[in-house]
LOROSE-817134 format. One record per residue (C-alpha): residue in three letters; x negated, y negated, z; residue number from 1. Coordinates in steps of 0.5 Angstrom, whole numbers, padded with zeros to 4 digits, m for minus. Layout:
<sites>
SITE   res       x       y       z     n
SITE   ALA       X       Y       Z   NUM
...
</sites>
This chain:
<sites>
SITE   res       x       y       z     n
SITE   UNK   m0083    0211    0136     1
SITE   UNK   m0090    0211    0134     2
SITE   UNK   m0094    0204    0132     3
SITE   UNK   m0094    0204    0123     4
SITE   UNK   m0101    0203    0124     5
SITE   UNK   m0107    0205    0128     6
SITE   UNK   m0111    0199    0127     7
SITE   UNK   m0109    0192    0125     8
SITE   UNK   m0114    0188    0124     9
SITE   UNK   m0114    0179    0124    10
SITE   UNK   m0119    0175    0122    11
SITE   UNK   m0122    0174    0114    12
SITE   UNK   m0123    0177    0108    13
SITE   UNK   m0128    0172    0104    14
SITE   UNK   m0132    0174    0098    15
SITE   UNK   m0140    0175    0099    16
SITE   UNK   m0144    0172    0094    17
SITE   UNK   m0150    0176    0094    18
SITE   UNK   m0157    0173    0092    19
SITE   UNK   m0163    0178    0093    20
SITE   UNK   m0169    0177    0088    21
SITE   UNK   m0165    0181    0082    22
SITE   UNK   m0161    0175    0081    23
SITE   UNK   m0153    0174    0084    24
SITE   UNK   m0148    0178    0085    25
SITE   UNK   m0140    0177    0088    26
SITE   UNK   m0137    0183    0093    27
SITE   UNK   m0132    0182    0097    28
SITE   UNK   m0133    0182    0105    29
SITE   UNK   m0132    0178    0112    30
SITE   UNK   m0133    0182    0118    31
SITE   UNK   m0126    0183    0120    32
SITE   UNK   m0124    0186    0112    33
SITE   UNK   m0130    0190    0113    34
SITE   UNK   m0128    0194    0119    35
SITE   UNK   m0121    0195    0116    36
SITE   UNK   m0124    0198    0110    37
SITE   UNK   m0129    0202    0115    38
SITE   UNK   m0122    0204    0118    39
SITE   UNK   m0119    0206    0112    40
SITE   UNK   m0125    0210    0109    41
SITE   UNK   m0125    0214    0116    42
SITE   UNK   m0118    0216    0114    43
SITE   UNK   m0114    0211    0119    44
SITE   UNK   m0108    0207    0118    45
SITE   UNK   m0111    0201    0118    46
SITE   UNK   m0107    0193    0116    47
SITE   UNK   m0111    0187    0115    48
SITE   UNK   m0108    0181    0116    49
SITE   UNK   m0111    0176    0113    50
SITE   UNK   m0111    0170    0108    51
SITE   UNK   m0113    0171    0101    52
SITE   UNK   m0111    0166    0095    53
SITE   UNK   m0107    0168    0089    54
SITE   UNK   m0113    0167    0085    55
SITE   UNK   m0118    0172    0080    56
SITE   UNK   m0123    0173    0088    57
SITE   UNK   m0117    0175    0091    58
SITE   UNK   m0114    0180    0088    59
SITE   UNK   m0122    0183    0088    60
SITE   UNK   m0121    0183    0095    61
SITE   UNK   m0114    0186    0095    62
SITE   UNK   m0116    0191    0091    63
SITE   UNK   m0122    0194    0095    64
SITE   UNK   m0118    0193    0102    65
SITE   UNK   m0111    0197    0099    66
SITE   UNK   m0116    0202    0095    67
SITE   UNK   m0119    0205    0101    68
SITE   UNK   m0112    0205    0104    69
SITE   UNK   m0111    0199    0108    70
SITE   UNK   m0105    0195    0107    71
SITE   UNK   m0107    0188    0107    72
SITE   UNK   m0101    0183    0110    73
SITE   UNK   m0102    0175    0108    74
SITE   UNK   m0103    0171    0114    75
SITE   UNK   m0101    0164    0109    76
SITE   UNK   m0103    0163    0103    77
SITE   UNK   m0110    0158    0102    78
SITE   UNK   m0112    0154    0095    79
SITE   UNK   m0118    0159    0094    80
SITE   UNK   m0120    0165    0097    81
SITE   UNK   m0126    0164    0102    82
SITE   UNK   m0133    0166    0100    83
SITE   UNK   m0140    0166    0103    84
SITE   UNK   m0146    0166    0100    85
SITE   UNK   m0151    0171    0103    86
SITE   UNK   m0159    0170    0102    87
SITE   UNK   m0161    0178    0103    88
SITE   UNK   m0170    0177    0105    89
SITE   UNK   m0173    0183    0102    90
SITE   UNK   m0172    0186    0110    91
SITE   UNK   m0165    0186    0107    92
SITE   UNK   m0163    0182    0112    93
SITE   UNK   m0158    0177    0110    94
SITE   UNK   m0156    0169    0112    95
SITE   UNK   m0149    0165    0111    96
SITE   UNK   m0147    0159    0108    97
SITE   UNK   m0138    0158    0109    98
SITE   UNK   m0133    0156    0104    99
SITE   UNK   m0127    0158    0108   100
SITE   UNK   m0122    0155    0110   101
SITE   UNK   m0118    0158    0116   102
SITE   UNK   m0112    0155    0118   103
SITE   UNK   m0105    0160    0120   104
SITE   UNK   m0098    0160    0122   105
SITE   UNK   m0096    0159    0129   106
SITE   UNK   m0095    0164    0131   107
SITE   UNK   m0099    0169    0126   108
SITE   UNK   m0095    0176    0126   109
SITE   UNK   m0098    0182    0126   110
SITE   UNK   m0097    0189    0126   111
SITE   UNK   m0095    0193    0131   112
SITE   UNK   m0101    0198    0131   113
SITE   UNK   m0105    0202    0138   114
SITE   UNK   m0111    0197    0137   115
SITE   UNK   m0111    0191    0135   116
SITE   UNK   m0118    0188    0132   117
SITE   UNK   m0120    0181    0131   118
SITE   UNK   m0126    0177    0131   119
SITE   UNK   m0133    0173    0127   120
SITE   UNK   m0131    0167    0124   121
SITE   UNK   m0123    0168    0126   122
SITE   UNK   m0124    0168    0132   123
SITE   UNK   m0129    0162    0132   124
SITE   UNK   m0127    0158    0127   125
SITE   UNK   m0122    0152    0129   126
SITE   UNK   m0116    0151    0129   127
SITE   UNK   m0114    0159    0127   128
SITE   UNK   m0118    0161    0132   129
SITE   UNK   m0113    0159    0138   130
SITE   UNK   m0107    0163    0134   131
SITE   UNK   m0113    0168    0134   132
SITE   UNK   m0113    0169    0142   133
SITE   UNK   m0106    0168    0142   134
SITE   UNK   m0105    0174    0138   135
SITE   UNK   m0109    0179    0143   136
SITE   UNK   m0106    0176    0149   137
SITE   UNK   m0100    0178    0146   138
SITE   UNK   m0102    0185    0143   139
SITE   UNK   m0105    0187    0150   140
SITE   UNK   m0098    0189    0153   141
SITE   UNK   m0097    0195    0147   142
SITE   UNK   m0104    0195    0144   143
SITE   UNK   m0112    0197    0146   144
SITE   UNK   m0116    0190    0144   145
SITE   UNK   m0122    0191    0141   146
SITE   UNK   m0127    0184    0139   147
SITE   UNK   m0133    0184    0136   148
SITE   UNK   m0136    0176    0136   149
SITE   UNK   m0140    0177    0129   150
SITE   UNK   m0142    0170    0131   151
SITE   UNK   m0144    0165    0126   152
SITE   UNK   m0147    0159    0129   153
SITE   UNK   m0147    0153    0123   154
SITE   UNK   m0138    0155    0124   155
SITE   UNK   m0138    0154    0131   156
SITE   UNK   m0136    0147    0134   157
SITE   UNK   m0144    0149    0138   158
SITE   UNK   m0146    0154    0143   159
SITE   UNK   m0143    0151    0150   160
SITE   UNK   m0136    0151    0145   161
SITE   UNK   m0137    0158    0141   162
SITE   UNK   m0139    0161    0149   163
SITE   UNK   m0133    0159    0152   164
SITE   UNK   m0128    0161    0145   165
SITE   UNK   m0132    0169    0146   166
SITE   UNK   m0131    0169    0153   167
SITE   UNK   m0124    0168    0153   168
SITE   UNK   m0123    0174    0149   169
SITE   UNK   m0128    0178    0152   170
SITE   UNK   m0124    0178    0158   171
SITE   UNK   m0117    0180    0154   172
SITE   UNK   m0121    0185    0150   173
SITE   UNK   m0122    0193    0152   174
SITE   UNK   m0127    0194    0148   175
SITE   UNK   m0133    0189    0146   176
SITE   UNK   m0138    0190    0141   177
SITE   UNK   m0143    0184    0139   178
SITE   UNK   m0150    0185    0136   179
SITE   UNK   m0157    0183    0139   180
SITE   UNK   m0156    0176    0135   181
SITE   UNK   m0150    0175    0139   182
SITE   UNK   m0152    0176    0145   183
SITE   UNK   m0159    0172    0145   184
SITE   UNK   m0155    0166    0140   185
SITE   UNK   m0150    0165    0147   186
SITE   UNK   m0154    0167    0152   187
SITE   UNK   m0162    0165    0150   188
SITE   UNK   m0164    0166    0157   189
SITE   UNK   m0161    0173    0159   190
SITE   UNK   m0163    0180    0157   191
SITE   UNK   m0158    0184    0154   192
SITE   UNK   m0156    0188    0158   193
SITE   UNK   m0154    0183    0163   194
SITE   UNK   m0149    0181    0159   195
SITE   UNK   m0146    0187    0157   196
SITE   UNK   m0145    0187    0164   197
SITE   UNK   m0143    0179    0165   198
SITE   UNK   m0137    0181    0160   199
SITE   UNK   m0135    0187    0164   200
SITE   UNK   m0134    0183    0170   201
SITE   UNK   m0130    0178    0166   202
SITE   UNK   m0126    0185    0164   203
SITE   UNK   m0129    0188    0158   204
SITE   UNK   m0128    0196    0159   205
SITE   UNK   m0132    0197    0154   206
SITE   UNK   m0139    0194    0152   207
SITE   UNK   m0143    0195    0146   208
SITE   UNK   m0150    0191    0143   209
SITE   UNK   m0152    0194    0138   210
SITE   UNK   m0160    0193    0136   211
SITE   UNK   m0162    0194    0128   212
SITE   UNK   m0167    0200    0129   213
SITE   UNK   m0167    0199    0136   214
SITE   UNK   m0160    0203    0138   215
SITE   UNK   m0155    0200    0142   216
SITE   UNK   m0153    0198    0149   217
SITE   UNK   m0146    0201    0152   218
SITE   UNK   m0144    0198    0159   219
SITE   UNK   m0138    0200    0163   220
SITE   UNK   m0135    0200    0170   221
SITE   UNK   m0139    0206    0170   222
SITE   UNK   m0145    0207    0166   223
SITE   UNK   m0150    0204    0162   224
SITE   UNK   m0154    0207    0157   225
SITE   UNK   m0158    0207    0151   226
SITE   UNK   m0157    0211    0144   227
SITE   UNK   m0163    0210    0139   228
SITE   UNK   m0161    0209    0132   229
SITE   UNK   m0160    0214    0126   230
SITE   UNK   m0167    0214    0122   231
SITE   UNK   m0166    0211    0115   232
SITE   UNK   m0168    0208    0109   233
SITE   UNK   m0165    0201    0109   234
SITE   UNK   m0162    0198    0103   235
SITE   UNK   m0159    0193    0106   236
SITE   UNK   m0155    0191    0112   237
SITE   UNK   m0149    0189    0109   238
SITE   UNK   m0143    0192    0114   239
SITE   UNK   m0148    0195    0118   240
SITE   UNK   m0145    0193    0125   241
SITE   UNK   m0137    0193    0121   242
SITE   UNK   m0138    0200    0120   243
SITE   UNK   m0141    0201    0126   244
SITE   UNK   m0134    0199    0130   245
SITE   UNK   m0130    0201    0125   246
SITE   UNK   m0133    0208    0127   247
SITE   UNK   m0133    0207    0134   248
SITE   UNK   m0126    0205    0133   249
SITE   UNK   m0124    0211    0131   250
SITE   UNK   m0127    0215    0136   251
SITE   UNK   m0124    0212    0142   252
SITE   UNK   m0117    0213    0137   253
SITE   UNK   m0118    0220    0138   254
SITE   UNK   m0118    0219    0146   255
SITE   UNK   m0111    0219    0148   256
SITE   UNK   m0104    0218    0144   257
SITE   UNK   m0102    0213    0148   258
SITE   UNK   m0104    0205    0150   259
SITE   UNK   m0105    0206    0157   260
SITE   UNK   m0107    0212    0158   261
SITE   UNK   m0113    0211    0152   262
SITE   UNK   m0115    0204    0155   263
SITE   UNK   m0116    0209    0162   264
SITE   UNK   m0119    0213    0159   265
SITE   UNK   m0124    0207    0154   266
SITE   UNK   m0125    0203    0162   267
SITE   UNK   m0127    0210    0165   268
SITE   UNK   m0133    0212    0159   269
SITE   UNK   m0139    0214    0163   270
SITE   UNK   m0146    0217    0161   271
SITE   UNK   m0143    0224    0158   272
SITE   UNK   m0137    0221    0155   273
SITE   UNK   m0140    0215    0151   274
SITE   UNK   m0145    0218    0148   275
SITE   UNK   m0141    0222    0142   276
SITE   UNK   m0137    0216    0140   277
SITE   UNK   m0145    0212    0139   278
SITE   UNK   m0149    0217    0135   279
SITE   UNK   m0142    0218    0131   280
SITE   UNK   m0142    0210    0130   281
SITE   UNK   m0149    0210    0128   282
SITE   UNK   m0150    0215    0123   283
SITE   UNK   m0144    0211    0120   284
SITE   UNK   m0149    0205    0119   285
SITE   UNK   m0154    0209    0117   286
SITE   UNK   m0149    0211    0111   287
SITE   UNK   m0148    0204    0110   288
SITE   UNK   m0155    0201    0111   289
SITE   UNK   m0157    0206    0106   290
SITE   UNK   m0152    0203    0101   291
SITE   UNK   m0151    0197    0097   292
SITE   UNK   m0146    0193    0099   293
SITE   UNK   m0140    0194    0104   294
SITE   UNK   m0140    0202    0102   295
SITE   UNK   m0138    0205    0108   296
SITE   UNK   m0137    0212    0110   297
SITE   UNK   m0132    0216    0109   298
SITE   UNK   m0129    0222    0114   299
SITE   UNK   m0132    0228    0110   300
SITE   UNK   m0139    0224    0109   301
SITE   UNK   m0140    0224    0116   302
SITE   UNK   m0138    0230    0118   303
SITE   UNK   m0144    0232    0112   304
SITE   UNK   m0149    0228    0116   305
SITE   UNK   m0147    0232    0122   306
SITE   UNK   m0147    0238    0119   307
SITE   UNK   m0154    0237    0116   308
SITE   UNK   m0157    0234    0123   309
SITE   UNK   m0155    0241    0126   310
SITE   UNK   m0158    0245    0120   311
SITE   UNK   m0165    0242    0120   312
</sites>
């Protein structure tokens, strides 16, 4: 019998309270959230596990993840729900400060699905961040993992302790996808591409570095490549890198049905194969960061931005 769920996804779901030169605005957010809504808009049966307060911000935030399709499953239940206040500059680029609270049951259930997600603030932040990796070192035996860092340093215990967190569930992950600002916060004295390839030999299959406007960064046992980004107008960067792998997801879904043959088939990715998958996750973004907000892209819009690229 198949998985109820394509991707079930661990981590927060919080509210961003955005402050820009126009004033301030409060929209739902978190990175994991952002990529099970990412999943949903993509037409995949996505779960959110998550911790959300009975309260009138955690109903916002139950009533955007479940109308893109994700079904979101309550992982305790917190005295308020979450937030981070996000200052966008005038490059739209945005900084953080945390109200969250992240602490879960032992263990955390999660649905069965073919990928398990986690990663940013829940696989960082004590103590649920231990029941965070306990999690994927349990969805391994039925499940592709999938980890993206998302790191965010002023909630990590510094940099050595933040380091050894993310390299113990890079080694239980088959795909990894972490932004230029990860790599150089972890390892300030190494060139991306050196970790990527640090995180494979740690067992990785798949590493993506992503660079803004630079592209990204793909290393496997077998290639590493560069993959230029999708030319845009930037409104802001808000779930850029979330939409990023949510697509990026997707396209490895379509791999193969089953778990072992689809993490054969991602630790096998190589200079012809890996392309599609990042041009795919690019012109993702690029929707997203035309956009206000987490406004991620849905199946149709993608297949428009493929079909006007072919045209023009």
């Amino acid at each position: 019998m198949s998985p109820e769920f394509d991707v079930a996804v661990l981590g927060e779901a919080l509210i961003d309270i955005v402050t820009t030169s126009a004033g301030a605005a409060e929209r739902p957010g978190g990175s994991p959230a952002n990529v099970s809504v990412a999943l949903g808009r993509l037409g995949r049966r996505a779960a959110l596990v998550a911790r959300v307060a009975e309260d009138e911000r955690g109903r916002a935030l139950e009533g955007w993840v479940t109308a893109s399709g994700v079904a979101l499953r309550p992982a305790g239940t917190p005295t308020r729900t979450a937030t981070a206040r996000a200052l966008i500059d005038a490059r739209g680029n945005a900084t953080y400060d945390f109200d969250i609270d992240w602490v879960l049951p032992s263990p955390v259930e999660v649905p069965d699905a073919r990928v398990f997600h986690t990663g940013s603030v829940a696989a960082t932040l004590a103590p649920g961040a231990d029941e965070v990796r306990a999690a994927a070192e349990r969805a391994r035996a039925t499940a592709l993992v999938s980890y993206d860092p998302n790191i965010r340093p002023a909630l990590t215990g510094g940099v050595d302790d933040a380091r050894t967190r993310v390299e113990a569930l890079v080694a239980l992950s088959d795909v990894v996808k972490a932004s230029i600002e990860d790599a150089e916060w972890l390892y300030p004295a190494d060139a991306a591409v050196d970790v990527a390839q640090r995180w494979v030999e740690l067992g990785a299959g798949l590493v993506v570095i992503t660079d803004g406007g630079d592209g990204s960064l793909a290393v496997t046992a077998h290639a590493r490549i560069h993959v230029p980004a999708v030319p845009t107008t930037v409104v802001d960067t808000v779930g850029a890198g979330d939409t990023f792998m949510g697509a990026l997801l997707d396209g490895i879904l379509d791999l193969a049905g089953d778990t072992d043959t689809l993490r054969t088939r991602v630790r096998g990715l190589d200079a012809d194969t890996l392309p599609p998958l990042l041009h795919r996750a690019a012109r993702a973004a690029a929707i997203t960061v035309a956009r206000e907000g987490m406004d991620p892209p849905t199946r149709e819009d993608l297949q428009r931005t493929a079909a006007t690229k072919e045209s023009a």
